[in-house]
ChimeraX commands (.cxc) that place a marker at each C-alpha (Angstrom):
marker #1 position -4.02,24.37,0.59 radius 0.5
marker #1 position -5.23,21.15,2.53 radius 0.5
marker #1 position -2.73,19.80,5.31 radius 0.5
marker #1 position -4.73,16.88,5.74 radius 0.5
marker #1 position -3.04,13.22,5.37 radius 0.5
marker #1 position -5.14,11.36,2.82 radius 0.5
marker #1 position -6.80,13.91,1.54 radius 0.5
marker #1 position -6.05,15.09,-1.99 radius 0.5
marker #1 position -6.80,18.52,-4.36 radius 0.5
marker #1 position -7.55,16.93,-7.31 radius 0.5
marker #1 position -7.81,20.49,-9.72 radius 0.5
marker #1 position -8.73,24.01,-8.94 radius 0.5
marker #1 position -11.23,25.81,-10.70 radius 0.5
marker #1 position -12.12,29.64,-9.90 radius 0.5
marker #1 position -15.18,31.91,-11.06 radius 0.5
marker #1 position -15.25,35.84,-10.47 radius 0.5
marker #1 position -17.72,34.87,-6.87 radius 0.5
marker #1 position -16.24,31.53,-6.18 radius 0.5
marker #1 position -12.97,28.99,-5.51 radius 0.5
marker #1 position -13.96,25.04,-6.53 radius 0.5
marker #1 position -11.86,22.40,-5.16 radius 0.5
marker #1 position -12.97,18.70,-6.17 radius 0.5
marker #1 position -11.10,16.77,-3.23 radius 0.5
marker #1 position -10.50,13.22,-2.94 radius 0.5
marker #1 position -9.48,10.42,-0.71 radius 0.5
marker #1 position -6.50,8.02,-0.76 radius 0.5
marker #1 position -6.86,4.54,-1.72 radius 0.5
marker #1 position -6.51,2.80,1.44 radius 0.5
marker #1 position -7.57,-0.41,2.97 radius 0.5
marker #1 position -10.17,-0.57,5.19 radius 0.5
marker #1 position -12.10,-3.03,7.65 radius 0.5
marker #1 position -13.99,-3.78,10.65 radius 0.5
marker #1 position -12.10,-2.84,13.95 radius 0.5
marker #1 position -13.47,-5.48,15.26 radius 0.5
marker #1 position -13.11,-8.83,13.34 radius 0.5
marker #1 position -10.46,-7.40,10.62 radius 0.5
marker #1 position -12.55,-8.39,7.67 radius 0.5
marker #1 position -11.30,-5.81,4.89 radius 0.5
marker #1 position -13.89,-3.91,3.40 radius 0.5
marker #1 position -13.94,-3.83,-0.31 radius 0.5
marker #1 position -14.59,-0.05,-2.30 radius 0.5
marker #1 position -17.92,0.55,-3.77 radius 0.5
marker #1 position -17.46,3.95,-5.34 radius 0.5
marker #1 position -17.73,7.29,-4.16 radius 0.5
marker #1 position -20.49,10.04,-3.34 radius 0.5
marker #1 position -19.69,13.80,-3.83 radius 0.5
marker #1 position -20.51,16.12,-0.40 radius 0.5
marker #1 position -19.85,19.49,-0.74 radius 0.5
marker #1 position -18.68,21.64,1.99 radius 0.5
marker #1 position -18.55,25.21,2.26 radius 0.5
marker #1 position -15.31,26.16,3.83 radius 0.5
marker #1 position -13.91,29.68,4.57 radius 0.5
marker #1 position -13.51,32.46,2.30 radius 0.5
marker #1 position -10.17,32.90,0.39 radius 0.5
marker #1 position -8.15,35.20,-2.46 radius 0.5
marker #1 position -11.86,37.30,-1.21 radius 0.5
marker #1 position -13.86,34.68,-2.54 radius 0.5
marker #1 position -16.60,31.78,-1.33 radius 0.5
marker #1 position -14.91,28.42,-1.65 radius 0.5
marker #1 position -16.84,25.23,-2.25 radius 0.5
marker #1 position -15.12,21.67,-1.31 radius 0.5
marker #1 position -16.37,18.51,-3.40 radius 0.5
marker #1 position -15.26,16.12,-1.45 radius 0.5
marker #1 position -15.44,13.09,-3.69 radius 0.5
marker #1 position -15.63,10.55,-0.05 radius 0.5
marker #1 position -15.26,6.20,-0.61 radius 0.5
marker #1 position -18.24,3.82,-0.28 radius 0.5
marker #1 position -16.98,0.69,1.24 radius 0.5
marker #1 position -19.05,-2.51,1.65 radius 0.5
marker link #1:1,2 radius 0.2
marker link #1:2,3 radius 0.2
marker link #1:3,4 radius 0.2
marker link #1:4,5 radius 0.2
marker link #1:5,6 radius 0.2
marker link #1:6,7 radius 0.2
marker link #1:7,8 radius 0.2
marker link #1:8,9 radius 0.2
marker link #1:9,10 radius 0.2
marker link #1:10,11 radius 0.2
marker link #1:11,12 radius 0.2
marker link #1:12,13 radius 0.2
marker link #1:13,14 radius 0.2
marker link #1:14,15 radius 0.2
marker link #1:15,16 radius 0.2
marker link #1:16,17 radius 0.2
marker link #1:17,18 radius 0.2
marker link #1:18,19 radius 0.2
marker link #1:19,20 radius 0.2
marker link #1:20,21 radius 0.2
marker link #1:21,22 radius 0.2
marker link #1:22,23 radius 0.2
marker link #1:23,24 radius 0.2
marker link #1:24,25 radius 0.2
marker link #1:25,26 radius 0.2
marker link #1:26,27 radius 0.2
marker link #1:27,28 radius 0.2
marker link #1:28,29 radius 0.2
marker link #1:29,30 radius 0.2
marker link #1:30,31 radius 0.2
marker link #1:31,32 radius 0.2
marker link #1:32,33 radius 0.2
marker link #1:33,34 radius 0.2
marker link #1:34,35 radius 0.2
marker link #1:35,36 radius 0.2
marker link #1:36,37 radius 0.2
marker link #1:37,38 radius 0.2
marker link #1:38,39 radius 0.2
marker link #1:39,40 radius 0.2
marker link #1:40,41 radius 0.2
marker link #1:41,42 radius 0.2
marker link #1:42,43 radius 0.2
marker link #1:43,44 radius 0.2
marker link #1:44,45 radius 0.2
marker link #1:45,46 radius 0.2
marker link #1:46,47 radius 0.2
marker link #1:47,48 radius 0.2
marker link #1:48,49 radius 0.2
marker link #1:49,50 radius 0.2
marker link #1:50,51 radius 0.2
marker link #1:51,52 radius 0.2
marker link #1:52,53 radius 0.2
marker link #1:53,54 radius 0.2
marker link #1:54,55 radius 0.2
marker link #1:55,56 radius 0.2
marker link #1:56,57 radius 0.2
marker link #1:57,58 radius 0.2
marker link #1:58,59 radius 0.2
marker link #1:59,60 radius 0.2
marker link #1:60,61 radius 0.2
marker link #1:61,62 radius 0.2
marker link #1:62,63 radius 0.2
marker link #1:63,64 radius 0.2
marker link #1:64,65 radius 0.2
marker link #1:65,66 radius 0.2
marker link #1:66,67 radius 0.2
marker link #1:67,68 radius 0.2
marker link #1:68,69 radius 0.2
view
């Protein structure tokens, strides 16, 4: 449903008005462009996005995004 690299549909849930999809991130290193110190994880925050309608229904992303520090 998602062609995005990194990006992941982690379940599916559907009500009669409404599509659910909890996405998540890879686990991937990360760092300052800069001076290439790797940043370490720190949990994650849920954002949710409303994206386009589908199967004639409103469909909510949770994106589940990475904290780094």
């Amino acid at each position: 449903m998602l062609d995005v690299d990194g990006k992941h549909v982690l379940q599916v849930d559907r009500d009669l008005d409404r599509l659910m999809l909890p996405v998540e991130s890879d686990t991937t290193l990360a760092g300052c462009p800069e001076c290439g110190v790797v940043a370490v994880g720190h949990g994650r925050r849920v954002h949710t996005v409303v994206d386009a309608p589908c199967f004639g229904v409103a469909v909510r992303q949770r994106w589940r995004k990475r904290i780094w520090r």
